[in-house]
C-alpha positions as CSV (number, residue, x, y, z in Angstrom):
1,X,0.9,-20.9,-27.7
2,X,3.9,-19.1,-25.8
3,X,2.6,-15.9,-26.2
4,X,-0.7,-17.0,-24.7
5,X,0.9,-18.5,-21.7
6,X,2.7,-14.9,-21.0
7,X,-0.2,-12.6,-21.3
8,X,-2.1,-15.3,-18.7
9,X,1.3,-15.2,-16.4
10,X,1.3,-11.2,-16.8
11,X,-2.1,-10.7,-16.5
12,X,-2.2,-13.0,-13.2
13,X,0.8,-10.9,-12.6
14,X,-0.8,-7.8,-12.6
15,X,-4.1,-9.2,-11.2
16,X,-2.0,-9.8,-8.2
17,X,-0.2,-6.4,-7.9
18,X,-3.0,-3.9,-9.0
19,X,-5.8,-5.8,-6.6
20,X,-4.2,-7.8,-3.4
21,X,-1.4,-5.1,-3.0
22,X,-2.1,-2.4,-4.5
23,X,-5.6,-2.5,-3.4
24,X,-6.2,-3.8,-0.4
25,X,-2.6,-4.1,1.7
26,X,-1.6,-0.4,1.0
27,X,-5.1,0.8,1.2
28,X,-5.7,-1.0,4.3
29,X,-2.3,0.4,5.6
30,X,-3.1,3.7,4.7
31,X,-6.3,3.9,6.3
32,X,-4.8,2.6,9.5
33,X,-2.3,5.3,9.4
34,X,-4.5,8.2,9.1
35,X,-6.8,6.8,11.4
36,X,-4.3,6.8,14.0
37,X,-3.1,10.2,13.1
38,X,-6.2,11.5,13.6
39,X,-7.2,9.9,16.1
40,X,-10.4,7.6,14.5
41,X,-12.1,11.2,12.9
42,X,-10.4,10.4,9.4
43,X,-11.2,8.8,7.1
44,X,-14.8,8.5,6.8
45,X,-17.1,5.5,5.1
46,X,-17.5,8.7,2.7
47,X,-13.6,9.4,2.6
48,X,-12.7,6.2,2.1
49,X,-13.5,6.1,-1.4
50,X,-13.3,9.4,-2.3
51,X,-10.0,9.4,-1.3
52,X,-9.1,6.3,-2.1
53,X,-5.8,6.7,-4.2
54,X,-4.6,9.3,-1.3
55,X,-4.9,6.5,1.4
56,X,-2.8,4.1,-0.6
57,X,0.0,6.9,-1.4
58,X,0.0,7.1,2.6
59,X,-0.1,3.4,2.7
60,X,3.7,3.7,0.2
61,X,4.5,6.6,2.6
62,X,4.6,4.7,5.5
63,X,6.3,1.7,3.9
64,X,9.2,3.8,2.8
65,X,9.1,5.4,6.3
66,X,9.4,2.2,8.0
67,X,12.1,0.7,5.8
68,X,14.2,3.7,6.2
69,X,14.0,3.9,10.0
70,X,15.3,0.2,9.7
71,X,17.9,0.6,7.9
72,X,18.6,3.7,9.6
73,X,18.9,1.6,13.3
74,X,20.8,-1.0,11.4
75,X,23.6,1.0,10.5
76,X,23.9,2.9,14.0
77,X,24.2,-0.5,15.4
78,X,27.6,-1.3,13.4
């Protein structure tokens, strides 16, 4: 019975990491990223899911950009 319970908490688990983040929120931020890079010209309908694992590295990318810039202006404020 317990280990029944854990493999429906971890699969939930990873349900919600592989398809709501990993997915959509870093794909989606990704995309947004290159398209403002490039001005609207990439990616593509086409792109999109070619490229799909590319977008969401830019989507981590841009996360760890944004978290270092913040701690970055924290610590010149002290």
């Amino acid at each position: 019975m317990r280990e029944t319970i854990e493999d429906a908490v971890g699969a939930t688990a990873r349900f919600i990491f592989k398809v709501i983040i990993w997915d959509f929120v870093l794909f989606q931020l990704g995309r947004a990223v290159m398209m403002i890079a490039a001005m609207g010209r990439y990616p593509t309908r086409k792109g999109c899911e070619q490229f799909r694992r590319r977008i969401q590295w830019v989507g981590i990318a841009t996360l760890v950009v944004l978290w270092l810039a913040i701690a970055a202006f924290n610590n010149l404020r002290h």
